[in-house]
N, CA, C and O of each residue as an XYZ file, in Angstrom:
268
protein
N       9.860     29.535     -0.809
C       9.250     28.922      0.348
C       9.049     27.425      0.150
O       8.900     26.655      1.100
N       9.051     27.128     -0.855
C       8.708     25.901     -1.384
C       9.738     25.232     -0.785
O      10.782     25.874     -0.666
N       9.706     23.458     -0.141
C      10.139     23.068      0.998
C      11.018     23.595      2.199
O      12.038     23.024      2.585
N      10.506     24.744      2.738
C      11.533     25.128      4.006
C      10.068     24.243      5.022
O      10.565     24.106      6.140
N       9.000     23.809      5.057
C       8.663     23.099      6.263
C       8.530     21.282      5.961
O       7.613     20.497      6.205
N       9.440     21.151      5.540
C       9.702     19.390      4.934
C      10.194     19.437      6.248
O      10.545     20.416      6.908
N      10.165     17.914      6.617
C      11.588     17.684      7.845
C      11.104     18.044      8.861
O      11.786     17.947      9.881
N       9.807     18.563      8.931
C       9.526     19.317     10.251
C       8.583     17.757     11.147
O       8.599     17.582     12.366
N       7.981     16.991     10.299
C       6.866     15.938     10.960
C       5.356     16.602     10.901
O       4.462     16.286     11.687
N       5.186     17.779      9.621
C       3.835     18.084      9.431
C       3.126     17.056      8.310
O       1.897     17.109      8.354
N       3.350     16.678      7.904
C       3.305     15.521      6.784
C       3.017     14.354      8.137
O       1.839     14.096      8.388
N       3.605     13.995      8.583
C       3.222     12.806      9.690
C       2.196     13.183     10.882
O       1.692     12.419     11.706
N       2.102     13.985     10.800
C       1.150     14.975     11.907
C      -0.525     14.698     11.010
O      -1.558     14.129     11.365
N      -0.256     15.182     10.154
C      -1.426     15.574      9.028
C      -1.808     13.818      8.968
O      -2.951     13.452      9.243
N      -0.870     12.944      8.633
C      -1.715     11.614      8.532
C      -1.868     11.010      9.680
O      -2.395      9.898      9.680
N      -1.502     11.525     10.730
C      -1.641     10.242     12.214
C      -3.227     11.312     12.568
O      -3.971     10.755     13.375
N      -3.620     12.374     12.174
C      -4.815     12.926     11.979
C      -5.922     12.423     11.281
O      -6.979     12.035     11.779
N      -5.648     12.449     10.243
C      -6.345     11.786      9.496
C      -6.757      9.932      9.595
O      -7.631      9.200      9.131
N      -5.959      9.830     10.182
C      -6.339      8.114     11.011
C      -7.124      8.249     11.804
O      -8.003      7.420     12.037
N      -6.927      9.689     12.589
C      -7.441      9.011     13.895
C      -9.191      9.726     13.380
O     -10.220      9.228     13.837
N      -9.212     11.005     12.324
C     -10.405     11.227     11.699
C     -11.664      9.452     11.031
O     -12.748      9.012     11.417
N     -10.940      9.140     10.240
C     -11.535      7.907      9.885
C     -11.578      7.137     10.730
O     -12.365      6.220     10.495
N     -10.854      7.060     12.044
C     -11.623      5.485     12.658
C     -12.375      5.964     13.667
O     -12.698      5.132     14.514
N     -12.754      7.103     13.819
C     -14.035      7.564     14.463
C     -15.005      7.944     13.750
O     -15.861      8.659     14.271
N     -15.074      7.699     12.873
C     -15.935      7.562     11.697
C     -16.925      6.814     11.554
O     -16.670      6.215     10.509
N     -17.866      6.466     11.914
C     -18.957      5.487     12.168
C     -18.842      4.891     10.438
O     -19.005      5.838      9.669
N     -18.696      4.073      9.990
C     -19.366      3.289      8.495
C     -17.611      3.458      7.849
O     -17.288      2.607      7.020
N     -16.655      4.414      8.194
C     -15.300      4.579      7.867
C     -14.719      3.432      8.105
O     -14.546      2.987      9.239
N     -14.197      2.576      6.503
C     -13.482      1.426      6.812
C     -12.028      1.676      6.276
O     -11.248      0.800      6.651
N     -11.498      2.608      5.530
C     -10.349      3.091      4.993
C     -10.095      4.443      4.262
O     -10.987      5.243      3.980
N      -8.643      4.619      3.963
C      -8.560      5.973      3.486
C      -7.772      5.674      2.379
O      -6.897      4.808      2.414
N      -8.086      6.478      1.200
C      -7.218      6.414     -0.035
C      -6.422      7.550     -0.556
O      -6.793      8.698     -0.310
N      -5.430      7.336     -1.208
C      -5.035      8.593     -1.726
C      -4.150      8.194     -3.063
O      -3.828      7.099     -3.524
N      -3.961      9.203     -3.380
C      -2.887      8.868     -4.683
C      -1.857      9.280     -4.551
O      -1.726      9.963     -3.535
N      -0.579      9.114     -5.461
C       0.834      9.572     -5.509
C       1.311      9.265     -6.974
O       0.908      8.197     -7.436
N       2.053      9.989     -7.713
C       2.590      9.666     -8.870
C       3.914      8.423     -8.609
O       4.965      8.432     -7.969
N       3.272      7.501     -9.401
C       4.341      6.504     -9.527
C       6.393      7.455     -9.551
O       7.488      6.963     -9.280
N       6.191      8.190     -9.784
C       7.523      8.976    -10.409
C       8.280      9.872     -9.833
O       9.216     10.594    -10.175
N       7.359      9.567     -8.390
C       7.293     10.500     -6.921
C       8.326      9.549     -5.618
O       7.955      9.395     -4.454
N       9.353      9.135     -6.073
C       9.973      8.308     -4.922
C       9.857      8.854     -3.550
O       9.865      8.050     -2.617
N       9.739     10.265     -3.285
C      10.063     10.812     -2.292
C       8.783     10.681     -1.008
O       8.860     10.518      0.210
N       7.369     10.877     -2.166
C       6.240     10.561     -1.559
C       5.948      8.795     -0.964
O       5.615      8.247      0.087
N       6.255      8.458     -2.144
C       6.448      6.792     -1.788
C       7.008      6.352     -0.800
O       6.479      5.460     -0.137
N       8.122      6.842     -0.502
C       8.860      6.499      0.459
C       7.975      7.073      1.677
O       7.334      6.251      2.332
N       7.924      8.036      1.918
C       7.417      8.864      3.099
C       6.287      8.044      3.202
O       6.457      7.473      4.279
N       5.262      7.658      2.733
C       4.238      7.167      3.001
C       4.192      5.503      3.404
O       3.300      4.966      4.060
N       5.682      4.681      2.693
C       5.889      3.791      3.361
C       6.072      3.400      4.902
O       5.604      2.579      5.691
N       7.480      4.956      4.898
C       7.449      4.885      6.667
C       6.625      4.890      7.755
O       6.812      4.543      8.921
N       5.542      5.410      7.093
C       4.333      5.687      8.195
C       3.587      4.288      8.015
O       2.622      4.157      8.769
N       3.844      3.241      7.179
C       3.058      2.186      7.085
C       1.953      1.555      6.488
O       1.302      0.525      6.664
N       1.959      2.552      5.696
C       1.045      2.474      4.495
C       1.633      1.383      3.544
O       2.713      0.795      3.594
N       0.801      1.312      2.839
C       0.903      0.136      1.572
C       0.574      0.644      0.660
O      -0.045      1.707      0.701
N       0.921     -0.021     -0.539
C       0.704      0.439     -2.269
C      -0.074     -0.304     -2.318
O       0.032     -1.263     -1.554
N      -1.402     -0.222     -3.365
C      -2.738     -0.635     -3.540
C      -2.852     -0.578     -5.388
O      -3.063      0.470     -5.998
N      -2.712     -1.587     -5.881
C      -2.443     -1.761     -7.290
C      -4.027     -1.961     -7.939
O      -4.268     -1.676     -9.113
N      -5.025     -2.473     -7.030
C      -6.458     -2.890     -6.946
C      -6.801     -1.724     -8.011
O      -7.440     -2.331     -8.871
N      -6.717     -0.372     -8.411
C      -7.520      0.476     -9.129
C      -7.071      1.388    -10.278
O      -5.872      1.661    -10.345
N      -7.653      1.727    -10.901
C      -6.734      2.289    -12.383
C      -7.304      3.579    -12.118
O      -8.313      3.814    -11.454
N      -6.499      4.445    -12.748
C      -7.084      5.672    -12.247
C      -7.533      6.572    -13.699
O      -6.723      6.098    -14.496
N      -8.180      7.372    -14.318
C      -8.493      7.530    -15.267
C      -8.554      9.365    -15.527
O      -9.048     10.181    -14.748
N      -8.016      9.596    -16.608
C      -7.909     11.193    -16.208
C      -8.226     11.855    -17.630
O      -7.654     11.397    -18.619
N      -9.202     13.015    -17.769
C      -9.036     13.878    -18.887
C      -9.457     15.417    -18.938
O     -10.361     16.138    -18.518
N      -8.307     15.506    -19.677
C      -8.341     17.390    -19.280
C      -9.578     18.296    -19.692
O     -10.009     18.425    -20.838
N      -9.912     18.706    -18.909
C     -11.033     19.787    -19.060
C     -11.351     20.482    -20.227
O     -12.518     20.571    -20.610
N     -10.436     20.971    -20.808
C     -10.095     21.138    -22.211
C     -10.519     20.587    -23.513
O     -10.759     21.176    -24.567
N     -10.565     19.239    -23.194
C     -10.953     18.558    -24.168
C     -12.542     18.005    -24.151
O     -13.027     17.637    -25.221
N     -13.242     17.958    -23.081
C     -14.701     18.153    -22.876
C     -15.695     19.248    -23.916
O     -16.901     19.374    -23.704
């Protein structure tokens, strides 16, 4: 099952939602998200819709495991 609904515009659906969630948002000044640098496919997709890459933050990660 794993990508048979790519291609469809649920991915563009889901973020022209989520826009229109945050700017009715009283105190909502933006939305963030992440993507693996290593992810061209996401990158891209998220370009088309007009988004921008945001270099401003480092992201910091450690496995549960090791706690």
């Amino acid at each position: 099952m794993q990508g048979s609904l790519r291609q469809q515009g649920i991915g563009a659906q889901l973020m022209a939602e989520l826009r229109r969630v945050a700017a009715a948002r009283a105190g909502c000044r933006r939305v963030e998200w992440m993507t693996d640098r290593s992810n061209p496919a996401a990158r891209g997709f998220y370009k088309s819709l007009g988004f921008a890459e945001f270099e401003g933050k480092i992201v910091y990660r450690i496995d549960a495991s090791t706690v």
